[in-house]
C-alpha positions as a Markdown table, in Angstrom:
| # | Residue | x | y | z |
|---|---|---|---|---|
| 1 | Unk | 110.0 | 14.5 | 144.0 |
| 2 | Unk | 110.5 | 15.9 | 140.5 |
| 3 | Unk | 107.4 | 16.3 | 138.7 |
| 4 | Unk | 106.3 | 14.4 | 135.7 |
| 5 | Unk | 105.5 | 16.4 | 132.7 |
| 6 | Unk | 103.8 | 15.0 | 129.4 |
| 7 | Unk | 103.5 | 17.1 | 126.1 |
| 8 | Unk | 101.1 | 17.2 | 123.3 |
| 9 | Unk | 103.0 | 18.4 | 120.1 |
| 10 | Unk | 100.9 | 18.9 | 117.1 |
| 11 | Unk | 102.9 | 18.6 | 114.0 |
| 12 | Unk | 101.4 | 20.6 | 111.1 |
| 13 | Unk | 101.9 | 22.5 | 107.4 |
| 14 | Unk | 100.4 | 23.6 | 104.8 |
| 15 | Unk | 99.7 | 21.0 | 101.6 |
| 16 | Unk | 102.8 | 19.0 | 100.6 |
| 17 | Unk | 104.9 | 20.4 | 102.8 |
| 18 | Unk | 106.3 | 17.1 | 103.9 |
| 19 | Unk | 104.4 | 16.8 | 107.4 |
| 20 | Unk | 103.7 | 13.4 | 107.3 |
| 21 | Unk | 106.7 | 12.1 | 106.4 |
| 22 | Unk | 108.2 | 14.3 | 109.3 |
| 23 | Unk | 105.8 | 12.5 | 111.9 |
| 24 | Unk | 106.9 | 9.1 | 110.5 |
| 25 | Unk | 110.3 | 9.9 | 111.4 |
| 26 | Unk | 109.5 | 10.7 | 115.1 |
| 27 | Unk | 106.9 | 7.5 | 115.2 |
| 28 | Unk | 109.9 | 5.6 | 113.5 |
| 29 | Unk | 111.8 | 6.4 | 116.8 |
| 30 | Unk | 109.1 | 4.8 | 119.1 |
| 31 | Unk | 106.7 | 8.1 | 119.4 |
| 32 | Unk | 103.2 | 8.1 | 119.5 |
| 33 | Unk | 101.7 | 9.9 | 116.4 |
| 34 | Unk | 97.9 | 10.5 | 115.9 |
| 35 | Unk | 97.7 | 11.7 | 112.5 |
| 36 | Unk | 93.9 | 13.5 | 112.1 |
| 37 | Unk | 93.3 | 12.4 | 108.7 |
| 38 | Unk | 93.1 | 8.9 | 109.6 |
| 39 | Unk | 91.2 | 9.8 | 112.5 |
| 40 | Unk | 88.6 | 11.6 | 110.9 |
| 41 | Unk | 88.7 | 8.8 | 107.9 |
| 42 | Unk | 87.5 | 5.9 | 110.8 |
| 43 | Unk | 84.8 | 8.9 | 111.9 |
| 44 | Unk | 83.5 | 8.9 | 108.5 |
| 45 | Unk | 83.4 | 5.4 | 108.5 |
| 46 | Unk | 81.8 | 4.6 | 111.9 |
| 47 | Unk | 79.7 | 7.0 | 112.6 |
| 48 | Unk | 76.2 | 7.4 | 111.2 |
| 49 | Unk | 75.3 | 10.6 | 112.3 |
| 50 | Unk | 78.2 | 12.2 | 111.3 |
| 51 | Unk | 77.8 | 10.8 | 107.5 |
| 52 | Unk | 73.8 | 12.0 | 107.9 |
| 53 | Unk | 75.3 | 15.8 | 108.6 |
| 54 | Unk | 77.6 | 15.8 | 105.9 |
| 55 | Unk | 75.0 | 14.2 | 103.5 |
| 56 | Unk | 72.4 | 16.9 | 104.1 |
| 57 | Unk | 75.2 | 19.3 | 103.3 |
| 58 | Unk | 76.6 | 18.4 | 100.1 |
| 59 | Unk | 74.1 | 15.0 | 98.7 |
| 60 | Unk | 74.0 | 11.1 | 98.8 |
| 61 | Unk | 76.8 | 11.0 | 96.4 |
| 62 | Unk | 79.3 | 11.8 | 99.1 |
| 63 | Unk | 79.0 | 8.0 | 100.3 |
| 64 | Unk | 79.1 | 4.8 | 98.5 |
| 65 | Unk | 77.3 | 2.7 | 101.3 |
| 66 | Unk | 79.7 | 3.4 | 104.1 |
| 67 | Unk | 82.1 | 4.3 | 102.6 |
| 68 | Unk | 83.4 | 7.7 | 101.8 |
| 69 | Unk | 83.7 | 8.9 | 98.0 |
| 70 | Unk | 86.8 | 11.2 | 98.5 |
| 71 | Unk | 86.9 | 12.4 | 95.4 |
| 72 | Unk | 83.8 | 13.7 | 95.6 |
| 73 | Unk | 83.8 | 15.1 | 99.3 |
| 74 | Unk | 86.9 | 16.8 | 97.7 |
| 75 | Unk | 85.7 | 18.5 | 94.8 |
| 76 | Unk | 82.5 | 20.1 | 96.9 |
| 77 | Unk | 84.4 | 21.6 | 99.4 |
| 78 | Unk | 87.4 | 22.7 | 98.5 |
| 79 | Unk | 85.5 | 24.7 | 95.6 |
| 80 | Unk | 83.1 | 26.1 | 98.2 |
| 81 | Unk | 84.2 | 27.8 | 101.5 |
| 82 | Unk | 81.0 | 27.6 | 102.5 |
| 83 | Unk | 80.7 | 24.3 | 102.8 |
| 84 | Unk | 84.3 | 23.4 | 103.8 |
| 85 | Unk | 83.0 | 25.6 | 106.6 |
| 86 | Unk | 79.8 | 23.3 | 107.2 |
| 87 | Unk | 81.7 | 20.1 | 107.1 |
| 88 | Unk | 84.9 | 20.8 | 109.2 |
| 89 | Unk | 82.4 | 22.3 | 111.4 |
| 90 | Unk | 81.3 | 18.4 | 111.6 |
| 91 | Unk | 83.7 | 16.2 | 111.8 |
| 92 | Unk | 86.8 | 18.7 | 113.5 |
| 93 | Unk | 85.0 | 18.4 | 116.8 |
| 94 | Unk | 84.4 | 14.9 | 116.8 |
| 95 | Unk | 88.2 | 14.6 | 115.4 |
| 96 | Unk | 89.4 | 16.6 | 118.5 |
| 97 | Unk | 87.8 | 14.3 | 120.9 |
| 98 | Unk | 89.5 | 11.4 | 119.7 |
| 99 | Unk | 92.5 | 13.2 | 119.7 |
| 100 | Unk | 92.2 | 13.7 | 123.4 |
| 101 | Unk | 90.7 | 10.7 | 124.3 |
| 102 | Unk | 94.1 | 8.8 | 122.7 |
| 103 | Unk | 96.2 | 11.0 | 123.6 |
| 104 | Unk | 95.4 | 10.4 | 127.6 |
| 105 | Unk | 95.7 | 6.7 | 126.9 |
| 106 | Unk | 99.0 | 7.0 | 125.2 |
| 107 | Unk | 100.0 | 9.2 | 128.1 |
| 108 | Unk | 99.6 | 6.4 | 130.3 |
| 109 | Unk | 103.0 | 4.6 | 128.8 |
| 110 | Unk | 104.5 | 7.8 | 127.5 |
| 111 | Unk | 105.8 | 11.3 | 128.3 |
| 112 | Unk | 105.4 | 13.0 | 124.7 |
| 113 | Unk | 102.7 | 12.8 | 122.0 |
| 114 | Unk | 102.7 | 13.8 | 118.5 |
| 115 | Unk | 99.2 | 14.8 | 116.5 |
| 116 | Unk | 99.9 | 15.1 | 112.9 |
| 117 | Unk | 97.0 | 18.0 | 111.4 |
| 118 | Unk | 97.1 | 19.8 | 108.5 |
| 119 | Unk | 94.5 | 23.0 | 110.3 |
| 120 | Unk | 95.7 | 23.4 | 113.0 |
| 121 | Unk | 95.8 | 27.7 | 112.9 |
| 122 | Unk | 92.9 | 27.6 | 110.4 |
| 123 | Unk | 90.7 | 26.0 | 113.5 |
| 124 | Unk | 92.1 | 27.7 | 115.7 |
| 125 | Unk | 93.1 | 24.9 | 118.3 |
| 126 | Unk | 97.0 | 25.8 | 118.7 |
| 127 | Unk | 96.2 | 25.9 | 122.5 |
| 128 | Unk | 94.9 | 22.2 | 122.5 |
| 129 | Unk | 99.1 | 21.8 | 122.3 |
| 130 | Unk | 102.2 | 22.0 | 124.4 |
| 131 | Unk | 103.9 | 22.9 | 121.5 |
| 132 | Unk | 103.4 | 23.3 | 117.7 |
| 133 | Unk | 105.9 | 22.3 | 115.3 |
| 134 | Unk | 105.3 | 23.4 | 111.5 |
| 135 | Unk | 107.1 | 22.1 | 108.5 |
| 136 | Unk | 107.6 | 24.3 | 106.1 |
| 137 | Unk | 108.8 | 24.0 | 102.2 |
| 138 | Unk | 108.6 | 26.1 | 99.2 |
| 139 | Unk | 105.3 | 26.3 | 97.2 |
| 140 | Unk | 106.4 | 25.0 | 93.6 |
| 141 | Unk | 108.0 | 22.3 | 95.8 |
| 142 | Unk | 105.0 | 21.6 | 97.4 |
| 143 | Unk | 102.9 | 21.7 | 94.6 |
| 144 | Unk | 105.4 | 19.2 | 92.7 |
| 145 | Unk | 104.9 | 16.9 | 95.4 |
| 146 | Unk | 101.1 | 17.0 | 95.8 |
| 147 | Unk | 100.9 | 16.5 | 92.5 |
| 148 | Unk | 102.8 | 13.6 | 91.6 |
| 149 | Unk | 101.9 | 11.8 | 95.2 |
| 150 | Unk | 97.9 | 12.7 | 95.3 |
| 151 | Unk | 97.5 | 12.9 | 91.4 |
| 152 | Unk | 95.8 | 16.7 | 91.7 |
| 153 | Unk | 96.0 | 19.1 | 89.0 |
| 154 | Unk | 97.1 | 22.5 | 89.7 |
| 155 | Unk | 94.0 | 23.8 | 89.9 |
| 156 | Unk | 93.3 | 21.0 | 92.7 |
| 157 | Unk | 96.2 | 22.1 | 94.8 |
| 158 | Unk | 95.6 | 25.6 | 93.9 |
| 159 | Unk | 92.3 | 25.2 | 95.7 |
| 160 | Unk | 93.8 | 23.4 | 99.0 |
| 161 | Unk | 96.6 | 25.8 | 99.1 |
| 162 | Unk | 93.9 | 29.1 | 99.2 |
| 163 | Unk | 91.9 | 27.3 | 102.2 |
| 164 | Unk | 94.9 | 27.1 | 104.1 |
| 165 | Unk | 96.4 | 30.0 | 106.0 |
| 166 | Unk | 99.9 | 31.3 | 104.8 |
| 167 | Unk | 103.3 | 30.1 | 105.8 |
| 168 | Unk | 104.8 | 33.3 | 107.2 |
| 169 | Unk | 101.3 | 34.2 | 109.7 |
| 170 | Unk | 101.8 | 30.1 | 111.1 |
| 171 | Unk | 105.5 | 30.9 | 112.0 |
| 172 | Unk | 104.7 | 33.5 | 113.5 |
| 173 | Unk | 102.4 | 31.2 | 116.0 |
| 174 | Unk | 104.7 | 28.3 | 116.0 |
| 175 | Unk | 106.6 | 26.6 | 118.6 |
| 176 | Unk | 109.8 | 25.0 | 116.0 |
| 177 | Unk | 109.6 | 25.7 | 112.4 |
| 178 | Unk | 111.5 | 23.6 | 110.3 |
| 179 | Unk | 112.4 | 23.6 | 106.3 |
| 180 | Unk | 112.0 | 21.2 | 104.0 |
| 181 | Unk | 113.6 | 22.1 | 101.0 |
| 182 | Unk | 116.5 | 19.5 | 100.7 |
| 183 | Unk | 116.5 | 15.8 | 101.2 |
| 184 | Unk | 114.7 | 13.1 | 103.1 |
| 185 | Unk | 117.4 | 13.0 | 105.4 |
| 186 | Unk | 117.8 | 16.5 | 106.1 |
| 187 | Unk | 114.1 | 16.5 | 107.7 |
| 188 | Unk | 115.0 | 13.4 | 109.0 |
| 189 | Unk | 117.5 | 14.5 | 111.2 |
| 190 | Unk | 115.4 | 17.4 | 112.1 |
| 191 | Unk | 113.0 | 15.3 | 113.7 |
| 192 | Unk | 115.6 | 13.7 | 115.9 |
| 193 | Unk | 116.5 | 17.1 | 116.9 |
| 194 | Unk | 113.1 | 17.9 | 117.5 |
| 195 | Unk | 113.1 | 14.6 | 119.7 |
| 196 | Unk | 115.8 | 15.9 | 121.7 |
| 197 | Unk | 114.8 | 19.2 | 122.4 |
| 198 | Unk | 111.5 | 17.8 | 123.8 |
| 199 | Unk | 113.1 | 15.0 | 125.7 |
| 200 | Unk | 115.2 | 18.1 | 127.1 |
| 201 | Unk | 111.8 | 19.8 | 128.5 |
| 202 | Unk | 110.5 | 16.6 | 129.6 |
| 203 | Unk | 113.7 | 15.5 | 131.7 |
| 204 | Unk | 114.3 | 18.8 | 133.1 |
């Protein structure tokens, strides 16, 4: 009897690389994508521990009631390593366990899963994954689009960018790498590559 295998696939890459748009195409094909962000937005939200840490690390005025201020979570950490350091340190574990905790549930209907997370190398859980697939795109490119879609200055993405480790050291570590420097449907069709490659492993 042939063995059934299921895959974890973390889709990542650094600032505006297009990452999210990539996992929309393989959730637009009737994948399962857990994309972190939102995960650790709900955390942030729900738990009250977790908003007491990251209070006592960077002040009162990083909630509005429950609710998060982004903006100003945003401009603490990113201009201060430190601190980045204390609140990833946080939430990412938390994140990770709701990662997993999906993941097995989604496993239960499905053979592959797709987490979409922008640290993946910087955290150092590449080994939480079957596979890692990183979108990659040039940095004016990037910065264009970061700009324009999250309304940062240049300084703003400047800042993101340095936190993040560089291209060339995460293709090294990567399962697929894939550009996006063309059009919409360029990555798109990459992604339904990607889907075939993996239903390939999975079938075989």
């Amino acid at each position: 009897m042939k063995k059934q295998i299921k895959i974890k696939v973390a889709v990542t890459g650094n600032i505006g690389c297009g990452k999210s748009t990539f996992a929309k195409f393989l959730s637009d094909e009737g994948f399962p994508v857990l994309y972190a962000d939102e995960i650790s937005k709900r955390i942030l939200a729900d738990d009250k521990q977790v908003r007491a840490e990251i209070i006592k690390v960077i002040g009162p005025s990083a909630f509005n009631g429950d609710k998060p201020d982004k903006k100003y979570i945003a401009a603490s950490i990113f201009s201060d390593t430190i601190e980045l350091k204390k609140i990833n340190s946080i939430l990412h574990p938390k994140v990770r366990t709701e990662i997993e905790k999906l993941s097995q549930k989604y496993f239960q209907k499905t053979d592959i899963v797709f987490v979409e997370a922008a640290l993946i190398f910087e955290s150092k859980i590449e080994k939480m994954y079957d596979y890692v697939v990183l979108i990659t795109s040039d940095l004016n490119l990037r910065m264009q689009r970061t700009m324009l879609a999250k309304k940062l200055s240049k300084t703003e993405f400047l800042q993101r960018e340095a936190n993040q480790l560089d291209e060339d050291k995460k293709k090294k570590k990567s399962d697929f790498v894939f550009s996006n420097n063309t059009s919409t449907k360029d990555l798109q069709d990459k992604a339904l590559l990607l889907i075939k490659l993996l239903k390939s492993i999975v079938n075989q």
